[in-house]
C-alpha positions, 0 to 999 in steps of 0.5 A, a space after each residue: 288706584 284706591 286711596 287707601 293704598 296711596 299712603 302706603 305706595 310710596 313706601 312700596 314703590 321705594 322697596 321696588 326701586 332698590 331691587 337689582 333688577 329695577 335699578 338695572 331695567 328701570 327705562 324699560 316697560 316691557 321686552 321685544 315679543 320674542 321674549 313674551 311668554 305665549 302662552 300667557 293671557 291677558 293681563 299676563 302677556 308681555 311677561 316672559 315668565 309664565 303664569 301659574 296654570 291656576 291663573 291661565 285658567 281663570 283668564 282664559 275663555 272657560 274660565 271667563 265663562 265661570 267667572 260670568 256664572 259666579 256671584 264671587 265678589 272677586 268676579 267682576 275684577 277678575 273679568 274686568 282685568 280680562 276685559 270682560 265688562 261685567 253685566 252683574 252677578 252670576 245666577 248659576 242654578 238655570 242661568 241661560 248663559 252659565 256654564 250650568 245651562 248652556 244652550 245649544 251650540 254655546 261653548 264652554 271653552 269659548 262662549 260666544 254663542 254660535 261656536 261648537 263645544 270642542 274636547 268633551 268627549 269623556 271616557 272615550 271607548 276604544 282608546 288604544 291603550 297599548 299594553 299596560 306595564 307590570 311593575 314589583 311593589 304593592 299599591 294599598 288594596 283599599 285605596 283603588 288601585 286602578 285609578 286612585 281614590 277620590 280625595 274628597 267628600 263631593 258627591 256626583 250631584 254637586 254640593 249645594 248650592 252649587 248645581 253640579 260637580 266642580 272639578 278639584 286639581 293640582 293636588 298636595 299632600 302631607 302627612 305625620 306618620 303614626 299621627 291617628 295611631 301606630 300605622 295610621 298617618 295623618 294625612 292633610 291634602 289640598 288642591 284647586 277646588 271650584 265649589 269655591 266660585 260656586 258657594 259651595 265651599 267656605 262660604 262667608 254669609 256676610 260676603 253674598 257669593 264669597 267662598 274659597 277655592 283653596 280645598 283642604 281634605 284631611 283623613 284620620 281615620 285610616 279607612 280606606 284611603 277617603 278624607 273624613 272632611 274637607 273644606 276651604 281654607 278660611 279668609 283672612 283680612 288685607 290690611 285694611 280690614 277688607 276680607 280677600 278669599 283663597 285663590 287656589 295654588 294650594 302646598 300643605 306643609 307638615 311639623 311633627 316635632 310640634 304637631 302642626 300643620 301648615 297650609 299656603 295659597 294665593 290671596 286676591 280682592 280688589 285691592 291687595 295681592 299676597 300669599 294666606 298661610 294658615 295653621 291647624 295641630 294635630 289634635 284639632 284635625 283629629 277632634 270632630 269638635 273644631 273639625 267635624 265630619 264632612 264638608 265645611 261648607 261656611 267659613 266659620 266651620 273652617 276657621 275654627 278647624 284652622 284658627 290662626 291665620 296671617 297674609 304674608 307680603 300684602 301689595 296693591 294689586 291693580 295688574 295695569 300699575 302694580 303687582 300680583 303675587 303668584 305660586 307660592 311654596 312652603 316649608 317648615 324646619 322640623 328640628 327641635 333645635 337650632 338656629 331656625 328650627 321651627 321656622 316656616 318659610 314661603 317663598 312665592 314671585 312677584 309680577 310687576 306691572 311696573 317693569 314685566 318682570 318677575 322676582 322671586 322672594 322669601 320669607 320666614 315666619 314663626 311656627 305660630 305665625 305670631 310674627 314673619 320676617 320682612 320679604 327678601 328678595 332672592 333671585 338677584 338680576 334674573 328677572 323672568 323668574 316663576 316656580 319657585 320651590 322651597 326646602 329645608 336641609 336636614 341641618 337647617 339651611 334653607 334653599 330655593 329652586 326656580 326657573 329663569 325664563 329668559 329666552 324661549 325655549 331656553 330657561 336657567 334652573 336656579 338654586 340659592 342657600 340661605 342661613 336662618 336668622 338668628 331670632 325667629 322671625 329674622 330675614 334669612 341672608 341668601 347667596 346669589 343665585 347659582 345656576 344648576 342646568 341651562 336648560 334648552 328645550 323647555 317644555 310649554 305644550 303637549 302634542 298630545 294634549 290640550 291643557 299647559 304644561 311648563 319646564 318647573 323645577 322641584 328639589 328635596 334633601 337627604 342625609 347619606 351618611 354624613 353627606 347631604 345630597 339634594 336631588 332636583 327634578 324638572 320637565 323638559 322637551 325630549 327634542 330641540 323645537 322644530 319652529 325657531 323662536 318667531 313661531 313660538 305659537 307654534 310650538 307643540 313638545 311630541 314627547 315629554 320627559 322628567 329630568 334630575 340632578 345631584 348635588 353633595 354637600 352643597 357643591 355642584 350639580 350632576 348633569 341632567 338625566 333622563 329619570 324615565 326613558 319609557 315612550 310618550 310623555 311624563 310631566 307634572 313631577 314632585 320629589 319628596 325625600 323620605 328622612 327616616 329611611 332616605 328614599 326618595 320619591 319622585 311622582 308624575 303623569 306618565 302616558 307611555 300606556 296610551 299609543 297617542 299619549 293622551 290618558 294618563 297614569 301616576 308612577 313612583 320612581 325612587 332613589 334607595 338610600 346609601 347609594 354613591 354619588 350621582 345617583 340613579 333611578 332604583 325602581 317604577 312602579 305604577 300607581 294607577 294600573 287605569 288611565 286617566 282621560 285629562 278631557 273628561 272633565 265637563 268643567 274644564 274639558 281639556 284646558 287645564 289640568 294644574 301644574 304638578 301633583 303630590 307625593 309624601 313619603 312615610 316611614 311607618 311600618 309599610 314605608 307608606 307613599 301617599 
């Protein structure tokens, strides 16, 4: 443990003990191994919430193997918590050993040499991809409506110094509408980008190897669909002056009423865990000045396109003996008046080392990040929490959804109310938890696909008339288990689905339905309410196209506005009429593929869905 954060411990250690949960489990180190998530690598296996995908990754045998090519000054803490020992900095250009040459009969997934190179077949020829659904509505005809349009500037050949093309997943997105000009939106997305373990992306010089693997992609121009810059989102300081770089896990966050944007991720270094947010406005994301065309390949470019930048609940992170701050979400109380309009608040889950358990808690920060409240914590005695979800209603009530992960295959669906503080940036006070659904096959692997999926639990609010409605959306198993839960390894979902419920006015949710009943999997939703016209959007992965459900297609389900209460599905439509092949990445083969995408809807003259 580092002598600087000793004289802060105790103070921290003092927060923990008077949580509920660790005055209530305090003799305890860890559950039996039924309660452990399966899934979950080390240093992460005796919890029973899973960890983010992001994180999976970085700890699994691929991402052990990135991590040895990089010369990331996170690298060797990370592969040493891995029990990886060091052998010193990456080399990636010609390195024998990197995933940038690997020599013959080396695999990527397992690195040890000797082992064949599983899942890399790209692009396979051949694949049935059964019959293609035809659906009403008109995808954009410049922004590639077979497979979507690339969302970022990296060409094929890898942006140097890097050697070859990182991937980029788990994508976000916001946008103001009419933001560049009347019809033109304003569009700011972000996801994981590995040029930042590559130096490719934010690289700071002082920090040989540094670079940040949080992507920002901002179009506004409003030609053909593609962003005019991108970048990574700059470092910012832990409390002791140390730089700590972005770790992915990404949810941009827009104000149009202040003319803001808002950007969260996960911070990491040797010594200190927490959440980064940073701001930009919109007239500096429309300014090639601050912001210039291209890629922000050095950080100082990045902080000046996005200048203020704070770390929200700093903790020691030493994995073995303390915390790590994992997936964090945002939002933003676009009102111009009332109590908390303005306010931003995150919310993200603590893993204690200390206990195995995991919490989630929230915090309110000033539009200007001039201030942020003190952590509270929110999720009372559930203490498997993880993905946590955060959203203001339209008359400034903050709410949370999250997954309690108890007992596999079962987890509780959470939801707590908050009122603001009065005097950003006043900890807001939060009811006890309430439970929306038990839900009894969660999701935690495909059969049909290699990468990790998990029952995650996503929700937004609407005005319909004078009622507030809050829709939530969250995966599932279509069947019970086939193996009990001593053969949690075992576990393979053969059909996914995306569930939803309703709640009006703050009072009980509907039961679950199914939101799509066509065949083979969906997976990875979002939901994002339209609150000018009231639609709502949920996306996801659909592979009903695919006989073995394996490539995949983004679809758009929407609710219309005025319906009566619960509501149902108005309408699909396909967004990407080709199919995606989730293995075809070099990179990362077929191991991971992120934990959700995104969706925005805008109210402009052609009801735009981004």
């Amino acid at each position: 443990m580092r002598k600087r954060w000793m004289l802060m411990f105790v103070s921290v250690l003092a927060l923990t003990l008077g949580s509920t949960g660790f005055q209530a489990q305090q003799d305890q180190t860890a559950g039996p191994a039924a309660f452990r998530h399966f899934n979950n690598p080390k240093p992460f296996d005796k919890f029973a919430a899973p960890v983010s995908a992001p994180i999976a990754f970085l700890f699994s045998n691929r991402g052990k193997a990135m991590l040895k090519a990089s010369r990331h000054p996170l690298a060797p803490f990370l592969l040493k918590q891995a029990g990886v020992e060091p052998t010193g900095a990456g080399k990636l250009p010609g390195a024998p050993d990197t995933l940038a040459n690997p020599q013959p009969g080396e695999s990527l997934l397992n690195p040890e040499p000797g082992q064949p190179l599983p899942n890399l077949q790209p692009g396979q020829t051949g694949t049935p991809l059964g019959i293609l659904p035809s659906f009403p509505g008109t995808v954009n005809s410049t922004c590639g409506t077979a497979v979507g349009t690339r969302f970022n500037k990296e060409p094929a050949t890898g942006t140097p110094p890097a050697p070859f093309a990182a991937p980029q997943d788990e994508g976000t997105v916001d946008a103001i509408v009419d933001g560049v000009a009347t019809g033109v939106d304003l569009e700011v997305g972000g996801a994981n980008d590995y040029r930042g373990f590559l130096e490719a992306l934010s690289n700071d010089p002082a920090v040989p190897g540094s670079g940040s693997a949080t992507g920002y992609y901002v179009q506004r121009s409003g030609n053909d669909c593609v962003p005019d810059f991108e970048g990574g989102a700059p470092e910012l300081l832990d409390p002791f002056g140390e730089p700590i770089f972005g770790l992915a896990d990404p949810v941009v966050a827009r104000d149009p009423a202040r003319g803001a944007f808002f950007e969260a991720d996960l911070r990491l270094n040797d010594e200190t865990t927490a959440i980064g947010v940073n701001r930009t406005t919109r007239a500096n994301l429309l300014s090639t000045g601050p912001c210039p065309n291209g890629t922000h390949t050095t950080d100082a470019v990045a902080r000046t396109c996005w200048p203020i930048g704070v770390l929200v609940n700093p903790l020691p992170t030493f994995f073995g003996d303390a915390f790590f701050q994992d997936k964090p979400h945002m939002a933003v109380d676009e009102r111009t008046s009332g109590t908390g309009a303005g306010s931003v608040y995150i919310t993200a889950t603590e893993f204690s080392f200390f206990d195995f358990f995991t919490r989630i808690w929230l915090v309110a920060c000033k539009n200007d990040l001039s201030a942020c409240s003190s952590p509270t914590l929110i999720s009372g005695g559930d203490l498997n929490t993880q993905f946590s979800h955060v959203s203001v209603r339209p008359d400034g009530v903050i709410t949370v959804s999250y997954g309690n992960y108890n007992f596999f295959p079962n987890a509780d669906i959470k939801f707590v109310t908050c009122s603001p503080g009065a005097g950003a940036p006043a900890t807001p006070s939060c009811s006890p938890p309430t439970l929306v659904a038990t839900e009894t096959q969660v999701l935690a692997a495909l059969g049909s696909n290699d990468f990790r999926v998990t029952t995650y639990p996503k929700h937004d609010h609407r005005m319909n008339g004078n009622n507030i409605e809050t829709f939530i959306v969250w995966e599932r198993c279509h069947i019970p288990p086939l193996f009990p839960s001593s053969f949690t390894t075992f576990y393979l979902c053969p059909k996914s689905d995306v569930v939803m419920a309703e709640s009006q006015n703050g009072g009980p949710f509907s039961s679950p339905t199914v939101v799509d009943t066509s065949p083979r999997d969906q997976f990875f939703s979002w939901i994002k309410a339209d609150r000018v016209n009231g639609t709502v959007n949920i996306a996801y992965y659909t592979a009903e196209a695919d006989y073995f459900s394996h490539r995949v297609q983004v679809k758009l389900a929407q609710i219309n506005p005025l319906g009566t209460f619960p509501e149902t599905v108005s309408g699909f439509q396909i967004l990407t009429t080709q199919s995606t092949d989730p293995g075809a990445d070099l990179f990362l083969g077929d191991t991971f593929f992120g934990d959700y995408i995104g969706v925005v809807g805008a109210s402009n003259p052609g009801n735009t869905t981004h």
